[in-house]
C-alpha positions as CSV (number, residue, x, y, z in Angstrom):
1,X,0.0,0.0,0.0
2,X,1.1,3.3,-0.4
3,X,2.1,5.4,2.1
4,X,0.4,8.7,2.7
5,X,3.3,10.1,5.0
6,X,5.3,12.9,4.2
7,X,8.2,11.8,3.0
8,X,11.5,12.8,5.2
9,X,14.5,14.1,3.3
10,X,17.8,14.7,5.7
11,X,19.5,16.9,3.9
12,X,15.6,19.1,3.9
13,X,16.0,22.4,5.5
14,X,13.8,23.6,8.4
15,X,10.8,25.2,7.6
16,X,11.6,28.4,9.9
17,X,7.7,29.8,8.9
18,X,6.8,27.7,11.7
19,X,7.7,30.3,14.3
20,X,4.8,32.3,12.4
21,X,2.4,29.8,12.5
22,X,2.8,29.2,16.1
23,X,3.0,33.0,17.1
24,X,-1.0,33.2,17.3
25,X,-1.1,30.7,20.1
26,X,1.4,33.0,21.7
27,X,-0.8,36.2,21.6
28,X,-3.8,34.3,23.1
29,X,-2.7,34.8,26.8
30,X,-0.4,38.1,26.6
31,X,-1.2,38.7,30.4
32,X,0.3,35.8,31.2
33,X,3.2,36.1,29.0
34,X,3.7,39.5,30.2
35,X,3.9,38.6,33.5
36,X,6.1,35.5,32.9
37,X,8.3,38.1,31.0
38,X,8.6,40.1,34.4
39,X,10.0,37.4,36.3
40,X,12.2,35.8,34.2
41,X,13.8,39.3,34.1
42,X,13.3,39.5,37.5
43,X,15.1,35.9,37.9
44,X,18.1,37.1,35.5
45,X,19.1,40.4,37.5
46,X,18.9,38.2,40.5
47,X,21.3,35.7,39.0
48,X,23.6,38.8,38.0
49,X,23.9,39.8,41.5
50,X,24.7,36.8,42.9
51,X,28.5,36.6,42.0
52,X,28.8,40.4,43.7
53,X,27.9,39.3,47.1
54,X,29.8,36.5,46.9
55,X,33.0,38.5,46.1
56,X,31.6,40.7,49.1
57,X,31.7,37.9,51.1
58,X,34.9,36.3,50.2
59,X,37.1,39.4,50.9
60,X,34.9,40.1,54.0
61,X,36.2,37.0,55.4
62,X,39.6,37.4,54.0
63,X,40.1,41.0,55.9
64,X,42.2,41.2,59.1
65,X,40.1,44.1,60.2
66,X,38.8,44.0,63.6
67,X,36.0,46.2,63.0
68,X,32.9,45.2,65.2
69,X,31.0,44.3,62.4
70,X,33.4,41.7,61.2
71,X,31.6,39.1,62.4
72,X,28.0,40.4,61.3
73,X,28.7,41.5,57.6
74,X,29.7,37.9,56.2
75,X,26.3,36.8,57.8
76,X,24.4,39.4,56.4
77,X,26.1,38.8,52.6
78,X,25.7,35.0,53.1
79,X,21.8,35.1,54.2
80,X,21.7,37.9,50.9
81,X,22.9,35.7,48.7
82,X,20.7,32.8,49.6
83,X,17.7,35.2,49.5
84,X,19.2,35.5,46.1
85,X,19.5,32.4,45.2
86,X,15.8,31.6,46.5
87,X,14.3,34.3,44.5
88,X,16.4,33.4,41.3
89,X,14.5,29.7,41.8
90,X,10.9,31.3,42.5
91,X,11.0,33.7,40.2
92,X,12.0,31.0,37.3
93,X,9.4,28.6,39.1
94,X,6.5,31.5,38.7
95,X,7.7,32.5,35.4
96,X,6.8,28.5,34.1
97,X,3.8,28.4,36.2
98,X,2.2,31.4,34.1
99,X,3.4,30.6,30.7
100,X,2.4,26.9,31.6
101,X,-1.4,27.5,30.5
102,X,0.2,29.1,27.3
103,X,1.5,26.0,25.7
104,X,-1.2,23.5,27.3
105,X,-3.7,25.9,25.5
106,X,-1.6,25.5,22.3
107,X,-1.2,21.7,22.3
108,X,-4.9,21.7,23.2
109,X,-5.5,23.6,20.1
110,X,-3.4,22.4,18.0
111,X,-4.0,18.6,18.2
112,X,-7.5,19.3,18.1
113,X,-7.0,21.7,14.8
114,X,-5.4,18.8,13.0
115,X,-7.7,15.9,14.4
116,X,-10.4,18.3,12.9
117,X,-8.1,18.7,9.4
118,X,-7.7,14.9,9.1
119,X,-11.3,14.6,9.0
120,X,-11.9,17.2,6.1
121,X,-9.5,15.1,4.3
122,X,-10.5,13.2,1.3
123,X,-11.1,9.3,1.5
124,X,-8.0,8.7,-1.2
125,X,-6.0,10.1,2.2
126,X,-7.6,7.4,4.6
127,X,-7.4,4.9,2.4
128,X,-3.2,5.4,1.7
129,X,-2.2,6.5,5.4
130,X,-0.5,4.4,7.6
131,X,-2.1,5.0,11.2
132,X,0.9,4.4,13.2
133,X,3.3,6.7,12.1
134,X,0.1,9.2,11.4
135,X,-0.2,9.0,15.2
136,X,3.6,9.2,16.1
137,X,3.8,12.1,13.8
138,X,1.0,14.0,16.0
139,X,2.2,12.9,19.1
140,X,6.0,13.8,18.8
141,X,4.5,17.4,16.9
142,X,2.3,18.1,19.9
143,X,5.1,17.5,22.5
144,X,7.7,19.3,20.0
145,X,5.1,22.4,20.0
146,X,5.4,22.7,23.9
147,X,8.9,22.8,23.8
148,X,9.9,24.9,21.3
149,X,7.3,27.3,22.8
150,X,8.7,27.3,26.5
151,X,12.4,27.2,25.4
152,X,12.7,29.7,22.4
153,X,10.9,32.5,24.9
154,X,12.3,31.4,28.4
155,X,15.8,30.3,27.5
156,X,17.0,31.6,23.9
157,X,16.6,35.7,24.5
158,X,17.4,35.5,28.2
159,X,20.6,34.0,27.7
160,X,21.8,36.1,25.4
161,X,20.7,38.8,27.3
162,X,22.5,37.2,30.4
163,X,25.8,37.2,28.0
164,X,25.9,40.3,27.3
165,X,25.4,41.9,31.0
166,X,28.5,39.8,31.9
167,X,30.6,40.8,28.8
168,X,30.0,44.5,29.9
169,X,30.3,43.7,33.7
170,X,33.9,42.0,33.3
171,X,34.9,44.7,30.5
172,X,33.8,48.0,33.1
173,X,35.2,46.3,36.1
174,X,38.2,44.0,34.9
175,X,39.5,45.1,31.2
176,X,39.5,44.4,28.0
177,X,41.0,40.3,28.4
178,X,38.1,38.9,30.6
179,X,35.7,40.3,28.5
180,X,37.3,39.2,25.7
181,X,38.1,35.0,26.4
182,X,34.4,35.4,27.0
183,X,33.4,36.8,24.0
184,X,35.2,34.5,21.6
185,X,34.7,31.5,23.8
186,X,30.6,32.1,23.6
187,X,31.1,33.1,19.6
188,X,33.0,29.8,19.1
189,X,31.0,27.5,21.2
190,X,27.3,29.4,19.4
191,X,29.0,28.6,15.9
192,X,30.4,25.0,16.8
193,X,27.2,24.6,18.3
194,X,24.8,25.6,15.3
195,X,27.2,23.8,12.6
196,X,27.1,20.7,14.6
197,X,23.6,20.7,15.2
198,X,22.7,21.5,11.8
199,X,24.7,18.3,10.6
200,X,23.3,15.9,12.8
201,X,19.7,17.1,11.9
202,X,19.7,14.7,9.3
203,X,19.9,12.0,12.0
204,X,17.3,13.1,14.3
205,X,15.0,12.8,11.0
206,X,16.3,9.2,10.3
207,X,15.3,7.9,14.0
208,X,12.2,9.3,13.4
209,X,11.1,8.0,10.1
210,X,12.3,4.5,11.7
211,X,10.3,5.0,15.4
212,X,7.1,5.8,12.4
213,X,8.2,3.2,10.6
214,X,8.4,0.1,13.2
215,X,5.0,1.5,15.0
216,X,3.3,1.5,11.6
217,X,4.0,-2.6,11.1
218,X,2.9,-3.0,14.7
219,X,-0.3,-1.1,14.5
220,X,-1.1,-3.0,11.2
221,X,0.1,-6.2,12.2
222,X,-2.1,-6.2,15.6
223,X,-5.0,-4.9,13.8
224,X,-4.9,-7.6,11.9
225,X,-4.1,-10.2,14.3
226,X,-7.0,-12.9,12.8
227,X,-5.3,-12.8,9.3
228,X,-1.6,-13.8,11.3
229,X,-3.2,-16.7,12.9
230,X,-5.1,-18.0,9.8
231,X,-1.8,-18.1,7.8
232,X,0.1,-19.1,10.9
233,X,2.5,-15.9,9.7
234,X,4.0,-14.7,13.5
235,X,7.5,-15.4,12.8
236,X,7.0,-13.4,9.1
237,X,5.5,-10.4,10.9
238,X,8.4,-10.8,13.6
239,X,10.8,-10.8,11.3
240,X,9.5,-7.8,9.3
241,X,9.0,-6.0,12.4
242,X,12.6,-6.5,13.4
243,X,14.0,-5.5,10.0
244,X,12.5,-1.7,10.7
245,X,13.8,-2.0,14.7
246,X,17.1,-3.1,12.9
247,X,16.7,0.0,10.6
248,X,16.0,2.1,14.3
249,X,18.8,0.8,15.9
250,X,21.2,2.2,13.6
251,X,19.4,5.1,13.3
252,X,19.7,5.8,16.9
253,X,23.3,4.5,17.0
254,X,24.3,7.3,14.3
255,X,22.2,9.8,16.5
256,X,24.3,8.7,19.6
257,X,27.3,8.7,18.0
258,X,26.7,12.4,15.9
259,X,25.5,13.7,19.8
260,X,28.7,12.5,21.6
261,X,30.6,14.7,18.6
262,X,28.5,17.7,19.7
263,X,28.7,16.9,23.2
264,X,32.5,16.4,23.4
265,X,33.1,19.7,21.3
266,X,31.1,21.8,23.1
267,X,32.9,20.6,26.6
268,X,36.4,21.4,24.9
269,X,35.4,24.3,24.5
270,X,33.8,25.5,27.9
271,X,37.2,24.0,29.7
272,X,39.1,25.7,27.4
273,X,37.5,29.3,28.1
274,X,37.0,28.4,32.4
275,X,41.0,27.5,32.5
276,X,41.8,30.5,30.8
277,X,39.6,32.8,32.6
278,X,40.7,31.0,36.0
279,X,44.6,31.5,34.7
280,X,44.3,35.0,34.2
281,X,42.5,35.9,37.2
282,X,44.8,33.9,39.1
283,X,47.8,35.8,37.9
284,X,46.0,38.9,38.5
285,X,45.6,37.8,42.3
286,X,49.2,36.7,42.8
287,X,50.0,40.2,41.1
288,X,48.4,41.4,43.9
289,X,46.1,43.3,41.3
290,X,42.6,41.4,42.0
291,X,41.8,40.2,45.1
292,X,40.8,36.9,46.0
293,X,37.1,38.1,46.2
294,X,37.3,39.4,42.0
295,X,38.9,35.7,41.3
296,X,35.6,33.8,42.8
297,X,34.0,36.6,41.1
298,X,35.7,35.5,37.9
299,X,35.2,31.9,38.5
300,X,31.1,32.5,39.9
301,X,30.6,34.3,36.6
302,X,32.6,31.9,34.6
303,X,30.0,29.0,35.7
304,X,27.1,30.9,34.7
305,X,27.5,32.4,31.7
306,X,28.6,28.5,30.6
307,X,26.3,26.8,32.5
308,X,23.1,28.8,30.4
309,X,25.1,28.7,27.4
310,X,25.5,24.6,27.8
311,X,21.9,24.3,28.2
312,X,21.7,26.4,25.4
313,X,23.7,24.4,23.0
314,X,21.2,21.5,24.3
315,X,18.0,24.1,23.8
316,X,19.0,25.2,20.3
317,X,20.0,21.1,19.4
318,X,16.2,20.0,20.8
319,X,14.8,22.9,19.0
320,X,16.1,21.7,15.6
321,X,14.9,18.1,16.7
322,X,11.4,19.6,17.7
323,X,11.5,22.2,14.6
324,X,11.8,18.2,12.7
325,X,9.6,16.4,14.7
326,X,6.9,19.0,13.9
327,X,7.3,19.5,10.0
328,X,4.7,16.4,9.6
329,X,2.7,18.3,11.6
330,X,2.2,21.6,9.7
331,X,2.8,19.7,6.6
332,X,-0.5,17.7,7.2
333,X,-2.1,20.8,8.1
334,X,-1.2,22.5,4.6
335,X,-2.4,19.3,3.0
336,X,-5.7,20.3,1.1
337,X,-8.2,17.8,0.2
338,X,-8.8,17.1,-3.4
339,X,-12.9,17.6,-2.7
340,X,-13.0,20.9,-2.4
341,X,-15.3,21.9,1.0
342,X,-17.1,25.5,0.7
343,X,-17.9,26.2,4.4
344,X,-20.0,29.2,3.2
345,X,-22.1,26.8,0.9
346,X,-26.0,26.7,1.4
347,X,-27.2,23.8,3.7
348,X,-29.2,21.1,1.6
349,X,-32.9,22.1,1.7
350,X,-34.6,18.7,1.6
351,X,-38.4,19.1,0.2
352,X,-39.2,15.8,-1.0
353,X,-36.2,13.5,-1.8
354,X,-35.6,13.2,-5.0
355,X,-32.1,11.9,-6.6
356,X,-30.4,12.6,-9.7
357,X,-27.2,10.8,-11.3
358,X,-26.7,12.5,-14.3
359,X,-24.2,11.5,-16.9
360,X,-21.7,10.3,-14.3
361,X,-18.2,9.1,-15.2
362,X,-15.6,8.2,-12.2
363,X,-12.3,6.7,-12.2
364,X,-9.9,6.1,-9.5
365,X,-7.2,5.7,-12.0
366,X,-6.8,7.3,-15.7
367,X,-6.5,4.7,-17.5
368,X,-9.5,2.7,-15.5
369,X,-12.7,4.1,-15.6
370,X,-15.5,2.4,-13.5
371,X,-18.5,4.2,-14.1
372,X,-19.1,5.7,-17.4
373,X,-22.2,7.7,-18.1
374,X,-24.8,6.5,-15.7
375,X,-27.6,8.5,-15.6
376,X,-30.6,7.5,-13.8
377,X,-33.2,9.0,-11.0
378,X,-34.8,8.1,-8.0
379,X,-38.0,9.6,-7.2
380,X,-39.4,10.5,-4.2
381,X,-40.2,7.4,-1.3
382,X,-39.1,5.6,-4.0
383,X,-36.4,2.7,-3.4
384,X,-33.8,2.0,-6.0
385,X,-31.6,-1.2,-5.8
386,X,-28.6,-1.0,-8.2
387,X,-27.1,-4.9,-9.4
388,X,-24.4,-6.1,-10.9
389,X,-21.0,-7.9,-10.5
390,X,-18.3,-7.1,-8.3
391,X,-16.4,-3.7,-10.2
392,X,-19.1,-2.9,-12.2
393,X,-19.2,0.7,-10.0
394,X,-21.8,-0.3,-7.1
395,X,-20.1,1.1,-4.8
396,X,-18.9,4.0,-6.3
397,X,-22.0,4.9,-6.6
398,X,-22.9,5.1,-2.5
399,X,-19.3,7.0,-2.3
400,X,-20.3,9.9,-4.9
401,X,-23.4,10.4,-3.1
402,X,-21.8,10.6,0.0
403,X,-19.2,13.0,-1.9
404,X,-16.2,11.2,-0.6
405,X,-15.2,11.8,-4.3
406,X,-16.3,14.1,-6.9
407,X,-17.6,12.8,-10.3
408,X,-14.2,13.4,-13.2
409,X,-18.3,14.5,-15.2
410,X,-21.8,15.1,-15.1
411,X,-22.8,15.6,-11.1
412,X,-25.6,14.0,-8.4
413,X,-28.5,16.6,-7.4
414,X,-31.1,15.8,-4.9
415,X,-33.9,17.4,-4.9
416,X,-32.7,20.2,-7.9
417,X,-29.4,21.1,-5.9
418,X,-26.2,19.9,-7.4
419,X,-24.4,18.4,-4.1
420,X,-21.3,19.7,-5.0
421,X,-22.7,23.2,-4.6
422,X,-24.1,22.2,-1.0
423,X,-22.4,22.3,2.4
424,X,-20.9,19.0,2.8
425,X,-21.9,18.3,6.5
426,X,-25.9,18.7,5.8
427,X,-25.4,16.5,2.4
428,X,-24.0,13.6,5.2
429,X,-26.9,14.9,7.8
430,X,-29.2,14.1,5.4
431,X,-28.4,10.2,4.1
432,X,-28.1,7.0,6.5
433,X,-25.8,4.3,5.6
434,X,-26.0,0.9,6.6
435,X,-22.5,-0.4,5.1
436,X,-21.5,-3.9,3.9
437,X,-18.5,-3.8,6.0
438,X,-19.9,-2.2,9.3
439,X,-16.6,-1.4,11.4
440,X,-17.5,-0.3,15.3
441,X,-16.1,2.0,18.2
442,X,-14.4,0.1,20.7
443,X,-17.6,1.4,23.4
444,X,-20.2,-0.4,24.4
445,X,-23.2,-1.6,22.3
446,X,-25.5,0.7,23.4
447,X,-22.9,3.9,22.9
448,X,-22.2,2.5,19.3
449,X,-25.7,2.0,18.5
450,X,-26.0,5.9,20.0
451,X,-23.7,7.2,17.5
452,X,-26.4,7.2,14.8
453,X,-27.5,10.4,17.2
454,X,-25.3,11.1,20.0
455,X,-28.0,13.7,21.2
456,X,-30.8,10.6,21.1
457,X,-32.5,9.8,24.4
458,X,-32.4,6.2,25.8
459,X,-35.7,5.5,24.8
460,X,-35.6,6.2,21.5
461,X,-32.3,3.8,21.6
462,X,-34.4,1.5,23.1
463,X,-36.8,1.9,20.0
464,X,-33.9,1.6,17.6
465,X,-33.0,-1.7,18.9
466,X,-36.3,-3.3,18.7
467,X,-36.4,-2.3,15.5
468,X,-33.4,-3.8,14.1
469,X,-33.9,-7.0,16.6
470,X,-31.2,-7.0,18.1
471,X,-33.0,-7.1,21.6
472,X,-32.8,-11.1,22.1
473,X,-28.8,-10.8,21.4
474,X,-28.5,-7.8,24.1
475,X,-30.7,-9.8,26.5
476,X,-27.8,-13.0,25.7
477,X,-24.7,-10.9,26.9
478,X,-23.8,-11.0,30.4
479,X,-23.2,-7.0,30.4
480,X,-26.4,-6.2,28.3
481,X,-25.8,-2.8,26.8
482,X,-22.9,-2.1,28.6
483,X,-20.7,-4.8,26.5
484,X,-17.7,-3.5,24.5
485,X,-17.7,-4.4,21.2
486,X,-13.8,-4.5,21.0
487,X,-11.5,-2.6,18.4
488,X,-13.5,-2.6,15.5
489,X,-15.9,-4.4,16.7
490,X,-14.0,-7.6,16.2
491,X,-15.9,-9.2,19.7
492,X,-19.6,-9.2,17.1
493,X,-19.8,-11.7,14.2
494,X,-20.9,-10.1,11.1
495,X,-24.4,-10.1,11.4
496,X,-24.1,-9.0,14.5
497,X,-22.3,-5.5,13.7
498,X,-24.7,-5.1,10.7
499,X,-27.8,-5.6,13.0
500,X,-25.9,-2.5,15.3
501,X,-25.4,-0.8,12.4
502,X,-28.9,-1.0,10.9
503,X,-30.1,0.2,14.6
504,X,-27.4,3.3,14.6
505,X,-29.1,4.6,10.9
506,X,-32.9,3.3,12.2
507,X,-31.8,6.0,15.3
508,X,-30.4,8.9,13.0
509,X,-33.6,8.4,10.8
510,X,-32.2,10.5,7.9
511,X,-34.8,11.5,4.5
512,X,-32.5,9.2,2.3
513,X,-31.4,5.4,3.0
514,X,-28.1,3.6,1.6
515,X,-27.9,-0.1,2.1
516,X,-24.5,-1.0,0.3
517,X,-25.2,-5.1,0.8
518,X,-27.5,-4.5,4.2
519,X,-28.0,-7.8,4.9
520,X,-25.2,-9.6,3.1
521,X,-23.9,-11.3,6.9
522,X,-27.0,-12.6,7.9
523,X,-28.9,-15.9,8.1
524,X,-32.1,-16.3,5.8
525,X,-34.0,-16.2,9.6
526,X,-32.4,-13.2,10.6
527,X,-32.1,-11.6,7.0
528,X,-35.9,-11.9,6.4
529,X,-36.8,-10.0,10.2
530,X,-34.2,-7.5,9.1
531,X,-35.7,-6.9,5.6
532,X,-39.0,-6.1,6.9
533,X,-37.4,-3.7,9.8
534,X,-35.8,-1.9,7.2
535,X,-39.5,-1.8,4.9
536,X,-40.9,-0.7,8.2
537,X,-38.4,2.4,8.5
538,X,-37.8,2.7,4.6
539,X,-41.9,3.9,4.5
540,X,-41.6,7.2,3.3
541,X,-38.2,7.9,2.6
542,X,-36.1,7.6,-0.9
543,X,-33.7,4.6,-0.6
544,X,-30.9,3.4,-2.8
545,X,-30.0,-0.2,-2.3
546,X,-26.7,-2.2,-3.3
547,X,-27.5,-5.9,-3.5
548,X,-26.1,-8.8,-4.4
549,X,-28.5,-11.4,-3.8
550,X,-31.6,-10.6,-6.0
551,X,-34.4,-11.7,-3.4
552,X,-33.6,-9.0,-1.2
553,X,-34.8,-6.8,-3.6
554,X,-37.7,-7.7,-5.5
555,X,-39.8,-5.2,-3.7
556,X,-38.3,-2.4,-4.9
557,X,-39.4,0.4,-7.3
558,X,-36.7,0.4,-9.8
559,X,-33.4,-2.4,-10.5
560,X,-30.7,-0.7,-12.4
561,X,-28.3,-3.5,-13.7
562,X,-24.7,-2.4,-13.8
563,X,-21.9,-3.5,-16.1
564,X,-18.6,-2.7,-16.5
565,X,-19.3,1.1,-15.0
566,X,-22.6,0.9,-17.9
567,X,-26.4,0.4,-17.5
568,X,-27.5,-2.9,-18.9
569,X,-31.1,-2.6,-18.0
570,X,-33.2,-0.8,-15.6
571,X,-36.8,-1.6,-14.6
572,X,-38.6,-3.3,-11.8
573,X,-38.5,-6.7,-10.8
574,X,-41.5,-8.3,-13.1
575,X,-40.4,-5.5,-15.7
576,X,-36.8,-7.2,-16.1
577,X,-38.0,-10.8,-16.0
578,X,-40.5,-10.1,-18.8
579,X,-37.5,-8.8,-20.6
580,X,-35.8,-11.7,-20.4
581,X,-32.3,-9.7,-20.2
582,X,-28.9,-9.6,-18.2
583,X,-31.5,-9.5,-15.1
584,X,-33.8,-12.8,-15.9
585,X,-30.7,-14.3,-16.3
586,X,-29.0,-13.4,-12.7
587,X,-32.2,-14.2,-11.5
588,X,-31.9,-17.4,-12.6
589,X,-28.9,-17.9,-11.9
590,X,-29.5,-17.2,-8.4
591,X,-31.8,-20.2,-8.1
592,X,-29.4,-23.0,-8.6
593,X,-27.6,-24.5,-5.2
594,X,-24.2,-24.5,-6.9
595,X,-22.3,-22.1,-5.9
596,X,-19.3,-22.6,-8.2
597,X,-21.9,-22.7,-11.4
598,X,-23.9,-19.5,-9.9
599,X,-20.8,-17.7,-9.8
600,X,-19.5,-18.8,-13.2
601,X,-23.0,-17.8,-14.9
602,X,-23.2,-14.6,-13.4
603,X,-19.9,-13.4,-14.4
604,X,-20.5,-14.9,-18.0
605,X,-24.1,-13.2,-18.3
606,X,-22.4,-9.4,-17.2
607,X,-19.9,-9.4,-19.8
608,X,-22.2,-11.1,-22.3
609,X,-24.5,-8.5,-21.7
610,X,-22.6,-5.1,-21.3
611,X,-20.6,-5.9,-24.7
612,X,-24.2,-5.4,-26.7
């Protein structure tokens, strides 16, 4: 299958228009981000001050005076600099306290903006993704977002800021040489730090196209754990499995490696610039130039301007892996659907029904077209069954009307307005589906039969249930209503999900009814109760029906035979056997108890059929 994820190039640059895009979520809270602003600077001039009273306190102690306050000054500078220190802590601890709410709020909106984008995408999306690395994309996005949020304002700006206080500090009160081994030693380590970085990107993508990778086989192989066990295929899915860990494990082993390279440079050259800056001062101090207060001033300022500019080597290096981890994020968001969705549309005005195919040609691929001019109508309260063999466009059908696709010609109107001109979400309001291949919420029975309506009251669940007779099956399970279904529903047999399903569109009770093969996983018992629910509930309403098996629909209005994408025949049921056509012979067909000969026949009689 193809894959629908965005493909992952190393040597890609980073989209830096992400810093835009995130700047609303910013903006949302600016009290809060104002006041978070205060105390972090609040938290930085605290931090400045601290290496001042500790040279206070150092050549306090180291004085011979014997002043009476001797002993009470180094006290005083010593419970200063631990109100210092406190506040430094507080103040940072406040700061992340307020902007907190700012990047929850974000990820809150975010995630739910793109759950809300995957939604509007087309069906072609669905149908290629691979839900596995889909959801690792969103996940590591999401957390990327918080970071690169909390970081780039807290830690970026402030540090630099913090820099450049102690550059001028050490150049007023010590000269031109302090201020300069700090200079270049922060200009050296910000460039060795930002080539490095930059190189090992490249990496950080690679692990993360293998994590997506490896979860995407284990998602699909778990979701289809029946098919392993029928083809007795564990140690093949192991295996495969263990060919994209393989492909992690070195992923992450070039990561490790390209991060001990950063890592070790980065430490080179913080020792290089501390032992110089503790050489000088030294030789300033046995000079008798400095005193031994100005060298732990030295050393005390040293440690933090390296200590922030460490953590920001390891800010700006997460920042490029989050800046990464997030492209697939903003990339699925600028992803547009190939139905186009007019939110300002008019809302489908339903009046009486009425259904119009009109010169319809589809294709999925160019050079395959499966339906080709199908015009037809279905008239109000009427019901329409469509026949024909598997590929002839049946289901197509049910997916144009739906508008999962639009036609490649000629359009679908319902009741005068072309659907394509309609806002999508009344179009879907207005039709109830009961599908062939009826896939459930892992929730109970009751919340899955709910979903028809989620607004619908108990009773009228109740109601809904009755109707599709699914009560005697409820009143089997030991938990009733409250049984979950499992993923997918996988816990129900067939019948069973469709029964659920026929109760969730009985609930919604929508103007226009789809049954794409209804009844196709059901016993003749069960199949004959469920046929005359859904004559009970189709009273009324305009119904298109997708069968298979021609007794099923014998009552209906109309029987379009489809072949090869092309209308063989169309008429009702006594219509088409007194024209002893493609449909009298189906029909007949249908009759025999040989299965092999039935399907044999029925494929012979389309073909023979469509080619006149």
């Amino acid at each position: 299958m193809r894959s629908n994820r965005l493909p992952i190039n190393s040597d890609t640059p980073i989209n830096w228009r992400i810093f835009k895009q995130l700047w609303p979520y910013l903006t949302e809270f600016k009290t809060r981000v104002f006041l978070a602003m205060l105390f972090l600077i609040a938290a930085k001039v605290a931090s400045i001050y601290l290496p001042f009273v500790l040279k206070s306190t150092v050549d306090t102690l180291n004085s011979k005076s014997p002043d009476s306050t001797f002993i009470l000054v180094p006290f005083g500078l010593i419970a200063a600099y631990g109100v210092l220190r406190l506040a430094n802590v507080l103040f940072g601890e406040i700061r992340d306290t307020l902007f907190g709410r700012v990047t929850e709020r974000a990820m809150r909106r975010l995630g739910l903006k793109v759950f809300k984008h995957l939604h509007n995408l087309d069906l072609d999306f669905h149908l290629n993704r691979q839900t596995g690395g889909l959801s690792r994309d969103i996940e590591r996005g999401t957390s990327g977002i918080s970071f690169l949020m909390r970081f780039l304002v807290f830690n970026i700006g402030p540090t630099l800021f913090e820099i450049v206080a102690v550059v001028g500090v050490l150049f007023y009160n010590y000269g031109v040489s302090f201020a300069l081994i700090i200079l270049c030693s922060v200009v050296g380590y910000v460039y060795f730090s930002v080539k490095a970085t930059d190189w090992r990107t490249k990496y950080v993508r690679e692990v993360n196209q293998a994590d997506s990778s490896s979860s995407s086989r284990a998602i699909d192989s778990l979701l289809n754990y029946e098919t392993v066990k029928y083809f007795n295929n564990e140690d093949y899915e192991a295996n495969r499995y263990d060919t994209d860990l393989q492909k992690w494990e070195a992923a992450r082993r070039k990561n490790r490696l390209s991060l001990f390279a950063l890592n070790g440079g980065q430490a080179s050259i913080i020792a290089i610039a501390m032992t110089s800056m503790m050489a000088l001062a030294a030789y300033h101090v046995a000079k008798g130039v400095m005193t031994i207060g100005d060298f732990v001033l030295i050393n005390a300022f040293t440690m933090q301007i390296f200590m922030p500019l460490n953590f920001l080597g390891f800010v700006y290096r997460e920042i490029r892996g989050s800046l990464a981890n997030i492209e697939n994020l903003f990339n699925l968001l600028d992803k547009k659907p190939t139905v186009y969705i007019n939110e300002s549309a008019d809302k489908l005005q339903i009046s009486r029904g009425k259904i119009s195919f009109t010169n319809l040609e589809f294709s999925y691929l160019a050079d395959r077209k499966i339906i080709q001019n199908i015009s037809f109508d279905i008239e109000p309260g009427q019901k329409v069954a469509v026949v024909g063999e598997s590929g002839s466009g049946k289901s197509t059908l049910v997916k144009l009307l739906f508008r999962f696709y639009d036609p490649n010609r000629g359009s679908i109107s319902i009741d005068g307005q072309d659907i394509s001109q309609v806002n999508q979400a009344s179009l879907r309001q207005a039709i109830g589906i009961v599908p062939q291949d009826t896939v459930l919420f892992n929730d109970t029975i009751l919340e899955n039969i709910r979903y028809g309506r989620p607004e619908a009251s108990d009773e009228e669940v109740q109601q809904a249930i009755d109707l599709a007779h699914l009560r005697s099956f409820i009143l089997s399970l030991p938990d009733g209503h409250s049984t979950t279904v499992g993923e997918r529903g996988l816990k129900l047999s067939g019948g069973e999900k469709q029964r659920v399903a026929i109760a969730r569109t009985i609930l919604k009770r929508p103007p226009i009814l789809v049954f794409d093969e209804a009844t196709s996983s059901l016993d003749s018992q069960s199949e004959q109760a469920i046929l005359k629910a859904l004559q009970e509930i189709s009273q009324g309403h305009t119904s298109l029906v997708i069968a298979h098996r021609l007794s099923t629909i014998i009552d209906a209005d109309k029987i379009v035979v489809l072949g090869e994408g092309k209308i063989i025949e169309q008429g009702s049921h006594s219509e088409l056997l007194a024209a002893s056509g493609a449909y009298k012979q189906l029909w007949l067909s249908q009759q025999t108890t040989r299965t092999y000969k039935k399907s044999r026949k029925q494929h012979w009689i389309i073909k023979h059929y469509s080619k006149q």
